[in-house]
PDB file as gemmi writes it, atoms N, CA and C in Angstrom:
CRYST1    1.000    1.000    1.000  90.00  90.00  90.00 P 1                      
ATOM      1  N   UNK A   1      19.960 -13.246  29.683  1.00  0.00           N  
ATOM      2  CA  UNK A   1      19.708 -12.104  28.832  1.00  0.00           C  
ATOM      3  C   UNK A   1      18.525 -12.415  27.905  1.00  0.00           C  
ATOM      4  N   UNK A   2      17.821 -10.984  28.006  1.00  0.00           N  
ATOM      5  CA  UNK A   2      16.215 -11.701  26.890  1.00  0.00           C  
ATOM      6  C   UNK A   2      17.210 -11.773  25.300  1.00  0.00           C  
ATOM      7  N   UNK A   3      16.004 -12.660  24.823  1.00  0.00           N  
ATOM      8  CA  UNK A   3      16.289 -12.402  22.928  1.00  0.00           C  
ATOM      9  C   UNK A   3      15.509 -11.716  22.665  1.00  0.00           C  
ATOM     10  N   UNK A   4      16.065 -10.965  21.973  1.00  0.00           N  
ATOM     11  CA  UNK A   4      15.356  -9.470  20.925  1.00  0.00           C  
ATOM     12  C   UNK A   4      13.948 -10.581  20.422  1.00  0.00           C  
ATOM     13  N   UNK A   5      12.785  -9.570  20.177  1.00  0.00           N  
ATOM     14  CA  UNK A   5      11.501 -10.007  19.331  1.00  0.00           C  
ATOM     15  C   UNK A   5      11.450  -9.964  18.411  1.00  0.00           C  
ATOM     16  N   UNK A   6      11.379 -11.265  17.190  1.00  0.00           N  
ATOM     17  CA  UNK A   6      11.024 -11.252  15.951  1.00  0.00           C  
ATOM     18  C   UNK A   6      10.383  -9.910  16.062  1.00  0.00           C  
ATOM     19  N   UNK A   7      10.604  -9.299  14.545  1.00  0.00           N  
ATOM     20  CA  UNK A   7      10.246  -8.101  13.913  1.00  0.00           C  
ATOM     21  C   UNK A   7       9.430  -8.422  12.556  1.00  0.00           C  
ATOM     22  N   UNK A   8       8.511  -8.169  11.759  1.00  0.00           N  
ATOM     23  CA  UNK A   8       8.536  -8.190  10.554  1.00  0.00           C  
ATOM     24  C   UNK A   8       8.479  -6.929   9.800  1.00  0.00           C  
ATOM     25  N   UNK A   9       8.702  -6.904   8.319  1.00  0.00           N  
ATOM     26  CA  UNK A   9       8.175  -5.406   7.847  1.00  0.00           C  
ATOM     27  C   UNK A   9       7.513  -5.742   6.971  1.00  0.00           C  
ATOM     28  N   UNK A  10       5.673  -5.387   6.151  1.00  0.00           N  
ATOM     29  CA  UNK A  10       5.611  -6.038   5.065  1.00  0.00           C  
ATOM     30  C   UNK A  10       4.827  -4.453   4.823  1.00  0.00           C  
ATOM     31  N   UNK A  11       4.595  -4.595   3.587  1.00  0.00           N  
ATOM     32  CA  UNK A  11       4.160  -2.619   3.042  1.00  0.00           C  
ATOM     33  C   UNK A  11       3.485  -3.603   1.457  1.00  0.00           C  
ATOM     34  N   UNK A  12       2.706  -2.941   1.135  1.00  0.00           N  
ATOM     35  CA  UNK A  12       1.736  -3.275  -0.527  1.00  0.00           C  
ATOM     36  C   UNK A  12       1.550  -1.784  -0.959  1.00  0.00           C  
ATOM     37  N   UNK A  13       1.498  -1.543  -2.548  1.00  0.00           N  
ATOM     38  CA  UNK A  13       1.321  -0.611  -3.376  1.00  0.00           C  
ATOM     39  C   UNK A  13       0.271  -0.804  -3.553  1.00  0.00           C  
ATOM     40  N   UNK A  14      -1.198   0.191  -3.967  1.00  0.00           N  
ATOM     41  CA  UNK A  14      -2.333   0.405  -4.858  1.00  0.00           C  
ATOM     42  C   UNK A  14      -2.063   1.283  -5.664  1.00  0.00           C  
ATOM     43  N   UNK A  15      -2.450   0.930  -6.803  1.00  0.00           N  
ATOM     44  CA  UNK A  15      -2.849   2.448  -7.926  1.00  0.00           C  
ATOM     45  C   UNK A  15      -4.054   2.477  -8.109  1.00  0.00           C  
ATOM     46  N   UNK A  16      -4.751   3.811  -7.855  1.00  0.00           N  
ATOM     47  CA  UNK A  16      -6.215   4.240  -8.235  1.00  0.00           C  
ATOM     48  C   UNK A  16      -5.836   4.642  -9.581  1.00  0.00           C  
ATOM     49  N   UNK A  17      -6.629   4.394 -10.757  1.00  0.00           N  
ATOM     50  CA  UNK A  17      -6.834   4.054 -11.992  1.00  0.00           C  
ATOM     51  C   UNK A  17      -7.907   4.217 -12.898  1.00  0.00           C  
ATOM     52  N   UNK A  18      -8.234   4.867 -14.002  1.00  0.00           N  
ATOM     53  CA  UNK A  18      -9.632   5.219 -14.011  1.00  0.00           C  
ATOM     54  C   UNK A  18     -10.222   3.999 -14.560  1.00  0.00           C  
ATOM     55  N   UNK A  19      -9.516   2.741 -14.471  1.00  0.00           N  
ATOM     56  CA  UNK A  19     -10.668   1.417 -14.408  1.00  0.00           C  
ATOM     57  C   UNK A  19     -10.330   1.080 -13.174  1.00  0.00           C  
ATOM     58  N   UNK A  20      -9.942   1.663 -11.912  1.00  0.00           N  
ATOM     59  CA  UNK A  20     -10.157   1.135 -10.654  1.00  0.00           C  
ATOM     60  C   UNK A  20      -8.947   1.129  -9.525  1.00  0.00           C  
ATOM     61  N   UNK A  21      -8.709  -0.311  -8.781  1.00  0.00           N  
ATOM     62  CA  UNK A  21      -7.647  -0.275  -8.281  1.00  0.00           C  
ATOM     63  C   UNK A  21      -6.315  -1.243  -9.136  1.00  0.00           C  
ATOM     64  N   UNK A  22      -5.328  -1.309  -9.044  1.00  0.00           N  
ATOM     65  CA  UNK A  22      -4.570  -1.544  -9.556  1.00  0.00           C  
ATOM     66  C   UNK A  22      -3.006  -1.988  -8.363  1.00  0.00           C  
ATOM     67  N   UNK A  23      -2.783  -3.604  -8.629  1.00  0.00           N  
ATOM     68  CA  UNK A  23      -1.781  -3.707  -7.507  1.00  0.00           C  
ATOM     69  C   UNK A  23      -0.709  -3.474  -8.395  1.00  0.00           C  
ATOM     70  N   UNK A  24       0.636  -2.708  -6.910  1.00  0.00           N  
ATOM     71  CA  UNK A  24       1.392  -2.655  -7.704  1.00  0.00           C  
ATOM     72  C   UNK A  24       2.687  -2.910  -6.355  1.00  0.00           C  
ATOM     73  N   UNK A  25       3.730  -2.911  -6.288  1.00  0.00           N  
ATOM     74  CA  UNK A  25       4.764  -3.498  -5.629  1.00  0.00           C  
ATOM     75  C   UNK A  25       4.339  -4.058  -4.288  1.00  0.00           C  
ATOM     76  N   UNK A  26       5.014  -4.999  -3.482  1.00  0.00           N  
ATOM     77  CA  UNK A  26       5.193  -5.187  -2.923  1.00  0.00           C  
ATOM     78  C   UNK A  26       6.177  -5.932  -1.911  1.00  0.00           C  
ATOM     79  N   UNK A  27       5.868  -6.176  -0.516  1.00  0.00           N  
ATOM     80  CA  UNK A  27       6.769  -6.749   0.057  1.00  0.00           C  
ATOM     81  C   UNK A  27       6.249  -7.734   1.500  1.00  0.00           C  
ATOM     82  N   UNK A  28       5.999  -9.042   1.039  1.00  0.00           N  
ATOM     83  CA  UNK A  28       5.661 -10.097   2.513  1.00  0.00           C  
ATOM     84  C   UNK A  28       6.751 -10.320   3.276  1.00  0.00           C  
ATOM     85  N   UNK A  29       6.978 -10.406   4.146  1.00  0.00           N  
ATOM     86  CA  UNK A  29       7.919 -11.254   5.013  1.00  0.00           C  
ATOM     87  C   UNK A  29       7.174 -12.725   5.131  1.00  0.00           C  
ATOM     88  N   UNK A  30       8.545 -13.862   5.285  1.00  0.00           N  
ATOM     89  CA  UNK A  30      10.059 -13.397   4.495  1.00  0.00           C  
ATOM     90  C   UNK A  30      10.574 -13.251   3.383  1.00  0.00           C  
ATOM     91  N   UNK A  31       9.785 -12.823   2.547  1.00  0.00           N  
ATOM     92  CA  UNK A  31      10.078 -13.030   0.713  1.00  0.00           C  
ATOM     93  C   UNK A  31      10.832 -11.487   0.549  1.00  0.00           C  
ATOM     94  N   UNK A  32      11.308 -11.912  -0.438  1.00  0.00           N  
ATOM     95  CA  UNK A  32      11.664 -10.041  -1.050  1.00  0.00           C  
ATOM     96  C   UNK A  32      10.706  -9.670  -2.000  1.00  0.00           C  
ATOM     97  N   UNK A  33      11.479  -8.016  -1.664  1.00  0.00           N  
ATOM     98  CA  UNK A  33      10.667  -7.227  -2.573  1.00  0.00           C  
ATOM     99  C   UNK A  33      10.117  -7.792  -3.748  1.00  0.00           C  
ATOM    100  N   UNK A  34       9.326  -7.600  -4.569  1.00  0.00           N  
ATOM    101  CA  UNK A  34       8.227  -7.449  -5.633  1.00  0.00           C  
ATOM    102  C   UNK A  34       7.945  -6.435  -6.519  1.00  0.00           C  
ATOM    103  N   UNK A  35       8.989  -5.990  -7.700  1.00  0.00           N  
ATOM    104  CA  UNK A  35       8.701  -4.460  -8.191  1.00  0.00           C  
ATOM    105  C   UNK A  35       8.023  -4.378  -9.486  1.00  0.00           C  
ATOM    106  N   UNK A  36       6.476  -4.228  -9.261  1.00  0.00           N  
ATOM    107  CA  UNK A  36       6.063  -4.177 -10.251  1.00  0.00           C  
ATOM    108  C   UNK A  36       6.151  -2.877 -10.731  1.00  0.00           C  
ATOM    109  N   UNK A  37       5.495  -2.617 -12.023  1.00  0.00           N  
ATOM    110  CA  UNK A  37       5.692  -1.076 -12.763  1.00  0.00           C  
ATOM    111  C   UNK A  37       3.802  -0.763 -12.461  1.00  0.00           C  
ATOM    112  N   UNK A  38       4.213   0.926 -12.018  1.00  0.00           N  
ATOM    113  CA  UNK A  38       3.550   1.694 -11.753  1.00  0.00           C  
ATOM    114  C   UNK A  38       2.344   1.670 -13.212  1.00  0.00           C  
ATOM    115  N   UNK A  39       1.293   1.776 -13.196  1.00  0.00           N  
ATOM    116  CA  UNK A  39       0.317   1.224 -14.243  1.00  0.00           C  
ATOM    117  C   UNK A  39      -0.125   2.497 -15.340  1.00  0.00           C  
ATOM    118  N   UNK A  40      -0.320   2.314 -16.434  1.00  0.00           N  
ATOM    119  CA  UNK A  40      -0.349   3.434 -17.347  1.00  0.00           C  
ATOM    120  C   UNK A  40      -1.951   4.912 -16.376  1.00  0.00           C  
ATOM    121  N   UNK A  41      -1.782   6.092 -16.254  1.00  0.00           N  
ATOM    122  CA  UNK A  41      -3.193   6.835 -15.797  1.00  0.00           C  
ATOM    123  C   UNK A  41      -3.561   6.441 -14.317  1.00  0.00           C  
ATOM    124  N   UNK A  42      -2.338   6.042 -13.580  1.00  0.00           N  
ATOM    125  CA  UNK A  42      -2.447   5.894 -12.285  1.00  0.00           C  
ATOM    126  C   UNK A  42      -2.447   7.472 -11.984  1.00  0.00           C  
ATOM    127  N   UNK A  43      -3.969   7.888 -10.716  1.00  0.00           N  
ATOM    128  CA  UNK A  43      -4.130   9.069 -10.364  1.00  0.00           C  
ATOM    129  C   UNK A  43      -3.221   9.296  -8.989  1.00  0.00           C  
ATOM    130  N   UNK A  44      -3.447   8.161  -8.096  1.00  0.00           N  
ATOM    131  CA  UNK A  44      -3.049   8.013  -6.969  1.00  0.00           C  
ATOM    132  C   UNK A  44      -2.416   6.695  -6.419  1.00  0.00           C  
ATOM    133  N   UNK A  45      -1.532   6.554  -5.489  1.00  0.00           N  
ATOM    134  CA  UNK A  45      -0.716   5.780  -5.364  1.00  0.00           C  
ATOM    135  C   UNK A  45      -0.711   5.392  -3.596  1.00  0.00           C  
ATOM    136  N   UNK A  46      -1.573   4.581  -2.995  1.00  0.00           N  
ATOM    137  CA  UNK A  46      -1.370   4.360  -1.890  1.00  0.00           C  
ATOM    138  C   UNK A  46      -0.454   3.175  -1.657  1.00  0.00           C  
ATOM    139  N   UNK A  47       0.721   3.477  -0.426  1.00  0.00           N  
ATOM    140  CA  UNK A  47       1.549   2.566   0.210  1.00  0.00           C  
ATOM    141  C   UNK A  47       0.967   2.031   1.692  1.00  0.00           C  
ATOM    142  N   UNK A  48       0.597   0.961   2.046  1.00  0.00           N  
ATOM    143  CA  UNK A  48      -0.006   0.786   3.246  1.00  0.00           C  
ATOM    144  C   UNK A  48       1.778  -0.282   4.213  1.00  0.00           C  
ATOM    145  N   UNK A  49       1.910   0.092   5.662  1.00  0.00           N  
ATOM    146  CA  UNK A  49       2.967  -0.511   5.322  1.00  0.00           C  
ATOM    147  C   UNK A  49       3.014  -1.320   7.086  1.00  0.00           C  
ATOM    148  N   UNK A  50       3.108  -2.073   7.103  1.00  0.00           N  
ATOM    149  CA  UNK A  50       2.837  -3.067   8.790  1.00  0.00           C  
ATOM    150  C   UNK A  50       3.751  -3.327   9.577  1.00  0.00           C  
ATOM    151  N   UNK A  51       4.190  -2.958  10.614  1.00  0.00           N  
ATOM    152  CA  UNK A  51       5.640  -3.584  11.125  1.00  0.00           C  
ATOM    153  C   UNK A  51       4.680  -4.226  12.367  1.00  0.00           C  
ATOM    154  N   UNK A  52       5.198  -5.306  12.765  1.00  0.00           N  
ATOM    155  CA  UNK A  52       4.521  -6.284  13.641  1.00  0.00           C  
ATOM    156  C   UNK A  52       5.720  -7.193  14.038  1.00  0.00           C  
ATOM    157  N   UNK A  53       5.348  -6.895  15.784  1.00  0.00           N  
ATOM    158  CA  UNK A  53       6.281  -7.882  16.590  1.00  0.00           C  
ATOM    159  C   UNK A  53       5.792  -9.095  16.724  1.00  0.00           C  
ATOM    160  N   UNK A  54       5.918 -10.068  17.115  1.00  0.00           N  
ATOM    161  CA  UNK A  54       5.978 -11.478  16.949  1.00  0.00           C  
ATOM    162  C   UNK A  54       5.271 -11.117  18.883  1.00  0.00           C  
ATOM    163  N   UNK A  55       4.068 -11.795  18.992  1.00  0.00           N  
ATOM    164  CA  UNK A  55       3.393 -11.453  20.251  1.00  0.00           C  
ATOM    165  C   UNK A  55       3.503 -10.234  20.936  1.00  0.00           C  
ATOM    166  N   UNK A  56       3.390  -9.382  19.923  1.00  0.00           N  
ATOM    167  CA  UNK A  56       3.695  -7.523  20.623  1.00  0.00           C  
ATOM    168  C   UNK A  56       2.599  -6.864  19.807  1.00  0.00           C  
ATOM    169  N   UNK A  57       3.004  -5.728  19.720  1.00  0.00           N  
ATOM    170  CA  UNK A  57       1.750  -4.677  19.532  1.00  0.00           C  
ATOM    171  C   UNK A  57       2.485  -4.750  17.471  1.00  0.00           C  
ATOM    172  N   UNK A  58       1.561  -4.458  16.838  1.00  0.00           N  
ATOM    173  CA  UNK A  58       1.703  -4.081  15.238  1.00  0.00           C  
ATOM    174  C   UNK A  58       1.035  -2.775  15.387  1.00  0.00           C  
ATOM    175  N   UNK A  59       2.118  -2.163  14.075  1.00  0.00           N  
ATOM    176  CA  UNK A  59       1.717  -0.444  13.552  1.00  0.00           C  
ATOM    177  C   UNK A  59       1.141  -0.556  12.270  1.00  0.00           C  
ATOM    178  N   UNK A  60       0.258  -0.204  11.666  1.00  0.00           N  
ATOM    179  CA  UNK A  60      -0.289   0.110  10.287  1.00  0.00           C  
ATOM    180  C   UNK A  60       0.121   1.346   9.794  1.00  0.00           C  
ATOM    181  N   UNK A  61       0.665   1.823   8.794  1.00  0.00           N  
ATOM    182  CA  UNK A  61       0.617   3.444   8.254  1.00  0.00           C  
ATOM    183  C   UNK A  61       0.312   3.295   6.220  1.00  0.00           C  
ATOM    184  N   UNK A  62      -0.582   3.845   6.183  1.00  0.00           N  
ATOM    185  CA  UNK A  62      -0.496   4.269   4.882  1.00  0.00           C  
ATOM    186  C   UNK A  62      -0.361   5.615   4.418  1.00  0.00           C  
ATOM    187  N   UNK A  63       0.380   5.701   3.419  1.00  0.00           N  
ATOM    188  CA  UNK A  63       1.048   6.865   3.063  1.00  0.00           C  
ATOM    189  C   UNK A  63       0.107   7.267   1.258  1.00  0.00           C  
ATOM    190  N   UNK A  64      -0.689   8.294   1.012  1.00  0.00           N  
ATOM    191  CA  UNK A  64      -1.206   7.926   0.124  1.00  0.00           C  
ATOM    192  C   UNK A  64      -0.370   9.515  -0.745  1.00  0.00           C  
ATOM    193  N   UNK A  65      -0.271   9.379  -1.890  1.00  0.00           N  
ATOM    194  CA  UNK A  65       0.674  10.295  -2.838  1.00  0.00           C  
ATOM    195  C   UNK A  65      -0.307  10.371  -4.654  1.00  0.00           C  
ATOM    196  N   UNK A  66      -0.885  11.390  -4.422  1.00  0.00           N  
ATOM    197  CA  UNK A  66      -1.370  12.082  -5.566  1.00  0.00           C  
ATOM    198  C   UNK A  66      -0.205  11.400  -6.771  1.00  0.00           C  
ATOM    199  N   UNK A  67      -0.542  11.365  -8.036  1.00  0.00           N  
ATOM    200  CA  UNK A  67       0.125  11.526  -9.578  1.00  0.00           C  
ATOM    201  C   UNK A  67      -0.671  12.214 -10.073  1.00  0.00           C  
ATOM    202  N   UNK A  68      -1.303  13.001  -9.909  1.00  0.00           N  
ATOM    203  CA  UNK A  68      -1.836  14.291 -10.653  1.00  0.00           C  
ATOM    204  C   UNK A  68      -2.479  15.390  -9.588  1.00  0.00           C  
ATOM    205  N   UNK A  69      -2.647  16.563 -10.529  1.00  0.00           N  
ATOM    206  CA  UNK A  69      -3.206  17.333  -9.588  1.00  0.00           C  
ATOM    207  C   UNK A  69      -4.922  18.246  -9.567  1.00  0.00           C  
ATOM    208  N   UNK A  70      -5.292  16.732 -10.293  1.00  0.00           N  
ATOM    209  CA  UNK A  70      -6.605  16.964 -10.273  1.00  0.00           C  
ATOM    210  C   UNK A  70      -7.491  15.627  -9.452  1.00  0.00           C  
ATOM    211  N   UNK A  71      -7.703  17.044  -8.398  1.00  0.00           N  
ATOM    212  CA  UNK A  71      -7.986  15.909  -7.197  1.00  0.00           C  
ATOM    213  C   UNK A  71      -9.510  16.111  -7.163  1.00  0.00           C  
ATOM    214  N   UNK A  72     -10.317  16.870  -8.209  1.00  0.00           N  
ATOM    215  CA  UNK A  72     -11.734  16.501  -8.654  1.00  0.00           C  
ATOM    216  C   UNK A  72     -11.801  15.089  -9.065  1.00  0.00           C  
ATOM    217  N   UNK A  73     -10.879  14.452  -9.942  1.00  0.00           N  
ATOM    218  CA  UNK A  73     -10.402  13.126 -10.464  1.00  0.00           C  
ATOM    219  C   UNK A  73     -10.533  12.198  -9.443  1.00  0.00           C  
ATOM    220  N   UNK A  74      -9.920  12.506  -8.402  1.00  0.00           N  
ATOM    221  CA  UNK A  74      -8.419  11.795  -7.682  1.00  0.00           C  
ATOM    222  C   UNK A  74     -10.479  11.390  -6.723  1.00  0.00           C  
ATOM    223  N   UNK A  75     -11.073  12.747  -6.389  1.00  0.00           N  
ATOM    224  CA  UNK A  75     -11.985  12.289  -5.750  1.00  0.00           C  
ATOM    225  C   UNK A  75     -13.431  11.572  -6.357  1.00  0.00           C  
ATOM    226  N   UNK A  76     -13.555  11.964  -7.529  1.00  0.00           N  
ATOM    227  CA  UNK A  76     -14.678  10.897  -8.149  1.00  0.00           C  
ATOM    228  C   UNK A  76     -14.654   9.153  -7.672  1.00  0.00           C  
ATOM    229  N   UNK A  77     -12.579   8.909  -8.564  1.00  0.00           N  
ATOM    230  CA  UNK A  77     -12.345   7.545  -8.631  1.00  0.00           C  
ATOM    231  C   UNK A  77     -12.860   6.882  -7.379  1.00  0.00           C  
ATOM    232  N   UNK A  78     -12.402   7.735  -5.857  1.00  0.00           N  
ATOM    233  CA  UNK A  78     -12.321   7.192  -4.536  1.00  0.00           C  
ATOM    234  C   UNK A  78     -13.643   7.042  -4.778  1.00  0.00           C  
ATOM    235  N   UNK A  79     -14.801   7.558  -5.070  1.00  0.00           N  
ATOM    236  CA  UNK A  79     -16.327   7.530  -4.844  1.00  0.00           C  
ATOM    237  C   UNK A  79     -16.843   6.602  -5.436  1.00  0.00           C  
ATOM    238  N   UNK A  80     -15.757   6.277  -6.870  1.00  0.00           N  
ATOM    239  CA  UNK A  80     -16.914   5.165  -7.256  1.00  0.00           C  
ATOM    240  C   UNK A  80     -15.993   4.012  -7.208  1.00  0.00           C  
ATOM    241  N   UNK A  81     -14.986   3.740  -6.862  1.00  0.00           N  
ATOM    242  CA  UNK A  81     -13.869   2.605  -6.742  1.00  0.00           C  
ATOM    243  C   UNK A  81     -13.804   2.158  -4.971  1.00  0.00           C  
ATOM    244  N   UNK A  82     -14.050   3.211  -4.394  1.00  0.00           N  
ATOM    245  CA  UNK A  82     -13.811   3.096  -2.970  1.00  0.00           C  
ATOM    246  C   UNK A  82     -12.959   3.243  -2.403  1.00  0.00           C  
ATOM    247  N   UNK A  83     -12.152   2.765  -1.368  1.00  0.00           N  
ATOM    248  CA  UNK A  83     -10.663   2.547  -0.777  1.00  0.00           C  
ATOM    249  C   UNK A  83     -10.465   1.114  -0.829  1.00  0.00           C  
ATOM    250  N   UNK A  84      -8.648   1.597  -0.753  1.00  0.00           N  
ATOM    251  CA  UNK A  84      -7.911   0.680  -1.384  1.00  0.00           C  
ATOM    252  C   UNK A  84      -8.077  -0.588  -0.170  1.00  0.00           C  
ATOM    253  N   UNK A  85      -7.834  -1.746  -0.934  1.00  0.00           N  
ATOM    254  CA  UNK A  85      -8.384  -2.689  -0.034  1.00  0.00           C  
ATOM    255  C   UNK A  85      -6.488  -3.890  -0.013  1.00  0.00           C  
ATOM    256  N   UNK A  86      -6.342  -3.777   0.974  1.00  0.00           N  
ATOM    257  CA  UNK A  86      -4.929  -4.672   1.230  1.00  0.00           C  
ATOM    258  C   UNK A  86      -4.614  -5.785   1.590  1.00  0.00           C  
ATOM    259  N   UNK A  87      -4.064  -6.958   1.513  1.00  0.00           N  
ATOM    260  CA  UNK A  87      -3.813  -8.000   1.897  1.00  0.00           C  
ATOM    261  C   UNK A  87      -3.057  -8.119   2.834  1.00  0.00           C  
ATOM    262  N   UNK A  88      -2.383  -7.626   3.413  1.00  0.00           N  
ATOM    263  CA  UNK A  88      -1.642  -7.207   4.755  1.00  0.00           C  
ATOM    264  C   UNK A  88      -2.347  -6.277   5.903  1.00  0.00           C  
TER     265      UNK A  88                                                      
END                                                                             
């Protein structure tokens, strides 16, 4: 009978910020969670999140979630901060 394939799950928080990016929770395998607090004038909040088999195919998804609804804002910061950049 085969053995099931190592799995991992690891996912990182950004806050866009009007001084920039800003880390905020996370999670490596095998460590646990990491809950930092969400940062004072965070506009936007990207979750980027990895599930990866152990010699198989890996998925990337980031999930990105407005905190305000001024996305004139939301789009300056991206222009002059850029995209969020991840360690995973």
């Amino acid at each position: 009978m085969a053995q099931p394939m190592s799995t991992s799950e690891e996912w990182e928080e950004l806050h866009l910020t009007p001084a920039g990016w800003v880390a905020g929770s996370y999670r490596h395998t095998p460590w646990p969670v990491v809950d930092v607090s969400p940062p004072e004038g965070g506009v936007l909040m990207v979750r980027r999140h990895v599930t990866a088999t152990y010699c198989g195919p890996s998925r990337a998804v980031e999930d990105r979630t407005p905190q305000t609804q001024d996305m004139a804002l939301i789009e300056s910061l991206l222009a002059q901060y850029g995209g969020p950049e991840f360690g995973i």
